[in-house]
ChimeraX commands (.cxc) that place a marker at each C-alpha (Angstrom):
marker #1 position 23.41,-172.99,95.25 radius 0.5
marker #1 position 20.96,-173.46,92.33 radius 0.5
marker #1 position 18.20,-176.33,92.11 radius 0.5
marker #1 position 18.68,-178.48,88.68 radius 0.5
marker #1 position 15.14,-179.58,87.68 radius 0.5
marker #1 position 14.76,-182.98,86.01 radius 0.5
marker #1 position 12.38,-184.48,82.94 radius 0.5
marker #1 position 11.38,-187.49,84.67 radius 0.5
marker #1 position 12.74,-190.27,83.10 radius 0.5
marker #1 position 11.14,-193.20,84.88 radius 0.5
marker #1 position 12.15,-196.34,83.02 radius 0.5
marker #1 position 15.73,-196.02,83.67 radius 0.5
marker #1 position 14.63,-196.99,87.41 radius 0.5
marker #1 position 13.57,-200.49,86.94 radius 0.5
marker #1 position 17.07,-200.75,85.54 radius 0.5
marker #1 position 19.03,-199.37,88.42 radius 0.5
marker #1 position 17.36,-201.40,90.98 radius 0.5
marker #1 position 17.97,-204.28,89.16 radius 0.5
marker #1 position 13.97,-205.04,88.01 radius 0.5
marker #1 position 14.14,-204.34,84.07 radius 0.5
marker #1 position 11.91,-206.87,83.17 radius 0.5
marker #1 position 10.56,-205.80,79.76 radius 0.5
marker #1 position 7.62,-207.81,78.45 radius 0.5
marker #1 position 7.66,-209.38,74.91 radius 0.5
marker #1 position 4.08,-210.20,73.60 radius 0.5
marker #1 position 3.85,-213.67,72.87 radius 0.5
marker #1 position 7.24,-214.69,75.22 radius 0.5
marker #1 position 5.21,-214.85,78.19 radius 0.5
marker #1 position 7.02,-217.43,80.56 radius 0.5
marker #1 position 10.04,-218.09,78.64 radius 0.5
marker #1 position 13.49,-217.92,80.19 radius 0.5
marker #1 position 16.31,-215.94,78.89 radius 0.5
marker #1 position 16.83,-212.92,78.35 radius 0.5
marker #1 position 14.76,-209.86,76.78 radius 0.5
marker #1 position 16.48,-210.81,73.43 radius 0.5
marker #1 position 16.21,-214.52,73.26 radius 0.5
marker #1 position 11.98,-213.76,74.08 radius 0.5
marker #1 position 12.06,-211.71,71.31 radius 0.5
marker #1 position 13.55,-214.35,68.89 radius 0.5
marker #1 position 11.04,-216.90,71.01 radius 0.5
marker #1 position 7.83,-214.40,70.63 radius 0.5
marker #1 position 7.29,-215.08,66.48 radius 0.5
marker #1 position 6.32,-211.76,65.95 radius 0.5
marker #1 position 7.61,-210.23,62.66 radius 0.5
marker #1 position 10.47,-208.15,62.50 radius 0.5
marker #1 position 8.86,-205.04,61.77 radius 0.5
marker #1 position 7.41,-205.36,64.70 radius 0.5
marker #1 position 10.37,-206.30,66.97 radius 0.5
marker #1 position 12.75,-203.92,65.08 radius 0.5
marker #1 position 15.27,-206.86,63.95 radius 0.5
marker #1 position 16.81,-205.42,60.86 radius 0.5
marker #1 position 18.62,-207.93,59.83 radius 0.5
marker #1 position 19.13,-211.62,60.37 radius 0.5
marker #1 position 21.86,-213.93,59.55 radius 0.5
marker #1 position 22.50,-217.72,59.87 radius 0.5
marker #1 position 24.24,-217.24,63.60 radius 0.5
marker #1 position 24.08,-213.70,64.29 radius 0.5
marker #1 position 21.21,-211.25,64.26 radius 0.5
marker #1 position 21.07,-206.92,64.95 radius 0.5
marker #1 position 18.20,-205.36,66.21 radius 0.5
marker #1 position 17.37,-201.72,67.63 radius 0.5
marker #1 position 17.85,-200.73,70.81 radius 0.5
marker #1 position 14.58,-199.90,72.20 radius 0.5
marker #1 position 16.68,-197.15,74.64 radius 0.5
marker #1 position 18.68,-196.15,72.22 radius 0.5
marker #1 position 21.11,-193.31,72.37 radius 0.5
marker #1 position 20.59,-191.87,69.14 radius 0.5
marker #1 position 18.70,-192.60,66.41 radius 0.5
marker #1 position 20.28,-195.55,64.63 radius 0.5
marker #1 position 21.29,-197.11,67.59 radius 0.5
marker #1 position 22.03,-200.77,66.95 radius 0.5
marker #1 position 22.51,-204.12,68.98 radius 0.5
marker #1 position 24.30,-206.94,66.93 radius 0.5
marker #1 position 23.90,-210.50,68.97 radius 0.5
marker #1 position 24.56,-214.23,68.22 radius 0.5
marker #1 position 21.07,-216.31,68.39 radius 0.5
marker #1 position 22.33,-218.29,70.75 radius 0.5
marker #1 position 22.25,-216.57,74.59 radius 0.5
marker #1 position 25.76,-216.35,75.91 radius 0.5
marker #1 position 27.00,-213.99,78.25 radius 0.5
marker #1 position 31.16,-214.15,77.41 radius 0.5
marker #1 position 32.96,-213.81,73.93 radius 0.5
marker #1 position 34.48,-216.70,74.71 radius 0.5
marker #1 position 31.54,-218.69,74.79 radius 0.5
marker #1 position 30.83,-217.96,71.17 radius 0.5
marker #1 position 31.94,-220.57,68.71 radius 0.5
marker #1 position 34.50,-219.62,65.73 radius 0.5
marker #1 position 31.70,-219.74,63.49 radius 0.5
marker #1 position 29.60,-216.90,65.52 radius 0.5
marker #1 position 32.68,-214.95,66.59 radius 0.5
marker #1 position 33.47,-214.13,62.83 radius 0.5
marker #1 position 29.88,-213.79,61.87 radius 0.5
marker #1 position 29.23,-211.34,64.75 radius 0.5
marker #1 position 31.99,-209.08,63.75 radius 0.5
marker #1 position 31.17,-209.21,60.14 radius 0.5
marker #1 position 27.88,-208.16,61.31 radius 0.5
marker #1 position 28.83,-205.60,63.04 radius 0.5
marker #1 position 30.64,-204.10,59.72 radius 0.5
marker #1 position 27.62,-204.70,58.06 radius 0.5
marker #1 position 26.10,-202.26,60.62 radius 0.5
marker #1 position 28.59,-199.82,59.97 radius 0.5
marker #1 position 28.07,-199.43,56.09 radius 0.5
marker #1 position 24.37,-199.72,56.76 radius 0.5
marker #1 position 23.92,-196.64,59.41 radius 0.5
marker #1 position 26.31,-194.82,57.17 radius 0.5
marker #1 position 24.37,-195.33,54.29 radius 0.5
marker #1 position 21.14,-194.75,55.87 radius 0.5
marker #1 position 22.05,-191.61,58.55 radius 0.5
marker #1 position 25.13,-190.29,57.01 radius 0.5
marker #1 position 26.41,-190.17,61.03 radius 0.5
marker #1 position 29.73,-188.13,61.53 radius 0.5
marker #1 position 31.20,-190.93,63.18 radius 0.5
marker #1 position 30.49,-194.03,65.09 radius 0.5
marker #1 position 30.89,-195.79,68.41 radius 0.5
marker #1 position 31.26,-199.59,68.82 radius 0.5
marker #1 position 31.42,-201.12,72.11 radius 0.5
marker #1 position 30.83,-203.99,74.14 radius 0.5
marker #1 position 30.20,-204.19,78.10 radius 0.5
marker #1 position 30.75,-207.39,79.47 radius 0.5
marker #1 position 28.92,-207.97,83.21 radius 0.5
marker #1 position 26.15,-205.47,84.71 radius 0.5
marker #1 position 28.78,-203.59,86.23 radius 0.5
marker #1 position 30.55,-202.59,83.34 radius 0.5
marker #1 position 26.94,-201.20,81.96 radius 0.5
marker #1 position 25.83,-204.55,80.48 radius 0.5
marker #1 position 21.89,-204.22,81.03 radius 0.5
marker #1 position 21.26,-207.25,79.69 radius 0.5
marker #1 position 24.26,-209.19,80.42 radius 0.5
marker #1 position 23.87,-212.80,80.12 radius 0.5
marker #1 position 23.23,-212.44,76.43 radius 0.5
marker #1 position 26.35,-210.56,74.57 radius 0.5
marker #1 position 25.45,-207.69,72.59 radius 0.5
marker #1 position 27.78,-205.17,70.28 radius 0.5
marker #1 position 26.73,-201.40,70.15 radius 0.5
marker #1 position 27.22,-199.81,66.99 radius 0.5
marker #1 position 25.30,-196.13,67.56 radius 0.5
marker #1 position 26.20,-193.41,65.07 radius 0.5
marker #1 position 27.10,-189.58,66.37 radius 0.5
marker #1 position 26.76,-186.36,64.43 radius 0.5
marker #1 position 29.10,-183.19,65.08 radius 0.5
marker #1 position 27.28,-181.67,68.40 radius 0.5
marker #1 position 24.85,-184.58,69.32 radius 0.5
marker #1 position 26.27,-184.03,73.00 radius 0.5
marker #1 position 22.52,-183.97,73.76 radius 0.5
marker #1 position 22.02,-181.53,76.55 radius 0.5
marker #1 position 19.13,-182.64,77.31 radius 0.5
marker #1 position 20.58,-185.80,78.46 radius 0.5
marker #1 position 23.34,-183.72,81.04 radius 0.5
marker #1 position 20.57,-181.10,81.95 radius 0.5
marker #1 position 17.10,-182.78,81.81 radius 0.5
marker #1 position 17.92,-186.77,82.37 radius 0.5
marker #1 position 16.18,-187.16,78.80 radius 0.5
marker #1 position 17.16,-188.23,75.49 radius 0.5
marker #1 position 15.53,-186.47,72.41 radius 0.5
marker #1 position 14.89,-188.75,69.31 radius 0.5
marker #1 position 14.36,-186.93,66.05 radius 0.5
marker #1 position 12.68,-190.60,64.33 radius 0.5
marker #1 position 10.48,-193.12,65.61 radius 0.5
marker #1 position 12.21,-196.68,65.90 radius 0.5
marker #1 position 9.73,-198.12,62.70 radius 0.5
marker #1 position 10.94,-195.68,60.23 radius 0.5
marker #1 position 14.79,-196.19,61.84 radius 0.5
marker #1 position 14.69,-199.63,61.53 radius 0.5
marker #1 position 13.11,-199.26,57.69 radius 0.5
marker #1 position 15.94,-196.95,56.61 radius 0.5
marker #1 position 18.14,-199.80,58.36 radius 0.5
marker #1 position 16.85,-202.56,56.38 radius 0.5
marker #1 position 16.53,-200.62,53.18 radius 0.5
marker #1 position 20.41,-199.78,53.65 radius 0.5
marker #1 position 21.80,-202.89,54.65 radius 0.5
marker #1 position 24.58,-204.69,52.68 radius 0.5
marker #1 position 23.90,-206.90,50.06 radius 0.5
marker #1 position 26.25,-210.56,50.03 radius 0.5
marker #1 position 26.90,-210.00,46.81 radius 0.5
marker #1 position 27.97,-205.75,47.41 radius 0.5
marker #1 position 30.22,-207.30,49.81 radius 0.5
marker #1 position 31.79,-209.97,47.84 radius 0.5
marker #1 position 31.25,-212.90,50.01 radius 0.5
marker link #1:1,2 radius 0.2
marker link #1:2,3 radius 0.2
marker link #1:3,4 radius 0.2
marker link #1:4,5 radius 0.2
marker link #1:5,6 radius 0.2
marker link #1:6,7 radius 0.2
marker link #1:7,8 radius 0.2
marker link #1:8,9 radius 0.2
marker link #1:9,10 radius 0.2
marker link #1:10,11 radius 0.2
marker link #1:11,12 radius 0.2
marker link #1:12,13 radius 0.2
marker link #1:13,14 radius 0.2
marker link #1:14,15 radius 0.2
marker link #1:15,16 radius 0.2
marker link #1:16,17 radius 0.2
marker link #1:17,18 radius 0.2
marker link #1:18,19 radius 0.2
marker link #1:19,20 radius 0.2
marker link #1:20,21 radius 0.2
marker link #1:21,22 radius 0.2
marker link #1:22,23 radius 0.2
marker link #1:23,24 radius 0.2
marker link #1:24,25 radius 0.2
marker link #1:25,26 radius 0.2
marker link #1:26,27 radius 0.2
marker link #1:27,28 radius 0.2
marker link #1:28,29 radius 0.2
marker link #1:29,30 radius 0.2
marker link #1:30,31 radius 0.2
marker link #1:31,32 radius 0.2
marker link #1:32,33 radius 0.2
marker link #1:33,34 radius 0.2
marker link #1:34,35 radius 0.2
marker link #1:35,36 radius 0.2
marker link #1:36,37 radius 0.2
marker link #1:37,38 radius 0.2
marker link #1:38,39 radius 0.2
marker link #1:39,40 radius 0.2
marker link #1:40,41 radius 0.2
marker link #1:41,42 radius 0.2
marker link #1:42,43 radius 0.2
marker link #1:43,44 radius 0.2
marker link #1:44,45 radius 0.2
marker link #1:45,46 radius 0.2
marker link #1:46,47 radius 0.2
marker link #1:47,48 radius 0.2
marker link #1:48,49 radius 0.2
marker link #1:49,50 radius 0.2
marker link #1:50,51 radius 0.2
marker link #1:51,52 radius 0.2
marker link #1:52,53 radius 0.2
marker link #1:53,54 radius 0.2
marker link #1:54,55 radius 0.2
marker link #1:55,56 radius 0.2
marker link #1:56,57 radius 0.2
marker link #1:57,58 radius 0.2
marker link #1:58,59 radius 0.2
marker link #1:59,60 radius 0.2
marker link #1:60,61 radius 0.2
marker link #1:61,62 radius 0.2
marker link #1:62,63 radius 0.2
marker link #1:63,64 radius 0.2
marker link #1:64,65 radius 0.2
marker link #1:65,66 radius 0.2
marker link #1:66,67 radius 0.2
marker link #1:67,68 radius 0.2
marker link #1:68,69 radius 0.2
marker link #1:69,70 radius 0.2
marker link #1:70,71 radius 0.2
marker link #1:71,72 radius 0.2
marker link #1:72,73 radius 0.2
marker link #1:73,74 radius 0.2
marker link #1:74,75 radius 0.2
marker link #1:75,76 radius 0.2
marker link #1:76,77 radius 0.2
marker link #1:77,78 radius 0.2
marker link #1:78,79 radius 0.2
marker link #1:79,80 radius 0.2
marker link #1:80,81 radius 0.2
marker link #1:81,82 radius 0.2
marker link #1:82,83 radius 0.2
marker link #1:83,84 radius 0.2
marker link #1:84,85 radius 0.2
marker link #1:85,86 radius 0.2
marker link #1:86,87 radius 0.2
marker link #1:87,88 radius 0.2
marker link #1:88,89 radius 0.2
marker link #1:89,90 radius 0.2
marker link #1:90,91 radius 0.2
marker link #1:91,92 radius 0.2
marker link #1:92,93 radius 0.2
marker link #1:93,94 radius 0.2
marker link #1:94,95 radius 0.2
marker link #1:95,96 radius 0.2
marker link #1:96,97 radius 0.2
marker link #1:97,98 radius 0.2
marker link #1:98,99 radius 0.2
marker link #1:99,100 radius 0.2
marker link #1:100,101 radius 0.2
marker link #1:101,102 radius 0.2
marker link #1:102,103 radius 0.2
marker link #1:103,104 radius 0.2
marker link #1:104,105 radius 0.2
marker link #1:105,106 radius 0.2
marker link #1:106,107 radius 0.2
marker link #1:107,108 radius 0.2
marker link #1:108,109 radius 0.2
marker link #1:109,110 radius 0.2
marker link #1:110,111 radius 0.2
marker link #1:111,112 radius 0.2
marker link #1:112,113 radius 0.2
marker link #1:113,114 radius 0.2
marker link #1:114,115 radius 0.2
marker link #1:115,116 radius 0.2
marker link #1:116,117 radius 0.2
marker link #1:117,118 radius 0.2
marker link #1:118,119 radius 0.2
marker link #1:119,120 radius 0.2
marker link #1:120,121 radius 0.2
marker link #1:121,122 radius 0.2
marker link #1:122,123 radius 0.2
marker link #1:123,124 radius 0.2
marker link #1:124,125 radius 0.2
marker link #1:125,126 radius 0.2
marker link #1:126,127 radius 0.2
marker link #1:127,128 radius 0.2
marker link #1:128,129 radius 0.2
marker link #1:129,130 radius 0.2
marker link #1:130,131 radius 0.2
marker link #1:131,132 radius 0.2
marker link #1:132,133 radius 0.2
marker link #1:133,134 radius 0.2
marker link #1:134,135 radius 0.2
marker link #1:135,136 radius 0.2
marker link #1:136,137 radius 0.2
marker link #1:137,138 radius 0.2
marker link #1:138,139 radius 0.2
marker link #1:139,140 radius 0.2
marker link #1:140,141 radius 0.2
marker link #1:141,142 radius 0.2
marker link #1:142,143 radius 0.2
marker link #1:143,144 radius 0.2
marker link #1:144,145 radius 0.2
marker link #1:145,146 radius 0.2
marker link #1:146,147 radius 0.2
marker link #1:147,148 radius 0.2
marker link #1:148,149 radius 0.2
marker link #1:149,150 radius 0.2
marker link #1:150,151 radius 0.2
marker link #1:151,152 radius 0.2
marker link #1:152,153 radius 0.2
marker link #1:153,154 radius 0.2
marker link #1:154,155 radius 0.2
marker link #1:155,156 radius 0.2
marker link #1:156,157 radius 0.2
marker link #1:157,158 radius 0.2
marker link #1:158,159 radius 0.2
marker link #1:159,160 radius 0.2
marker link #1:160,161 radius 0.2
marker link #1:161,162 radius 0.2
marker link #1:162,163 radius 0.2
marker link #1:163,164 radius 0.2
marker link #1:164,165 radius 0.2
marker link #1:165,166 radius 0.2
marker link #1:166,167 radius 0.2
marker link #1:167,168 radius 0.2
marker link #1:168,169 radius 0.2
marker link #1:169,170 radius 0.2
marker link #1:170,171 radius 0.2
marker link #1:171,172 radius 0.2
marker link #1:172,173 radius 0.2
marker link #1:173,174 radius 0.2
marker link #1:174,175 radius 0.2
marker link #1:175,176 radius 0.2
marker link #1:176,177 radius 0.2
marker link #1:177,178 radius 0.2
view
């Protein structure tokens, strides 16, 4: 039998013994979750990687992401359930989340897309009490071996220029006719 060496990947530890507790500078002592301190914090977006905001509804990078591009589309408001969000959010959030769509196909040209949703920690949902759409774009052959044979992800872009490409991308009102 043949030993499979590992790339340490350390953070993903907190996670699985349930003590991700990921600091936001400036959020010190808030409650909520990870998101709703980084609304709290008042640092600028560029700094927090929110790449777009709207009146209900905001999307932000996930700082794990699983490719570059990888984006998190939230209501403001920190519920856990979809049916906790008001009408007004629900169709906001999933107009946002088509937003995302044209914008990481605008600015990464992915292959193809997946959008999902896990509802309760054991479903996958690492921050669950505040509900959060993935919308991460795939390319033919982004498998990423490394994930299967090292325990590591490979990012070809740092989240800063990600997040400008994002922003630069992202749908105009107007484009949209709304």
């Amino acid at each position: 039998m043949s030993r499979l060496d590992h790339l340490w990947n350390g953070w993903r530890a907190d996670y699985v013994r349930g003590e991700d507790r990921r600091e936001v500078p400036g959020a010190a002592g808030r409650e909520g979750s990870v998101f709703s301190a980084i609304l709290a914090s008042g640092l600028p977006d560029t700094d927090t990687h929110i790449v777009h905001r709207g009146r209900d509804v905001f999307v932000i990078l996930n700082a794990f992401p699983y490719a570059s591009g990888h984006l998190l589309v939230l209501p403001l408001r920190e519920v856990a359930e979809p049916e906790d969000l008001t009408p007004e959010e629900f169709v906001e959030l999933w107009a946002t989340v088509t937003d995302a769509v044209r914008a990481l196909r605008a600015s990464h040209s992915p292959d193809a897309l997946n959008i999902g949703v896990n509802l309760g920690k054991a479903a996958g949902g690492s921050i669950a009490r505040h509900l959060h759409v993935h919308v991460v774009p795939r390319w033919d052959g982004d498998a990423n071996f490394m994930t299967a044979t090292a325990d590591t992800r490979t990012l070809p872009e740092a989240l800063g220029e990600t997040a400008a490409r994002i922003r630069a991308a992202w749908p105009r009102h107007e484009e949209r006719g709304r």
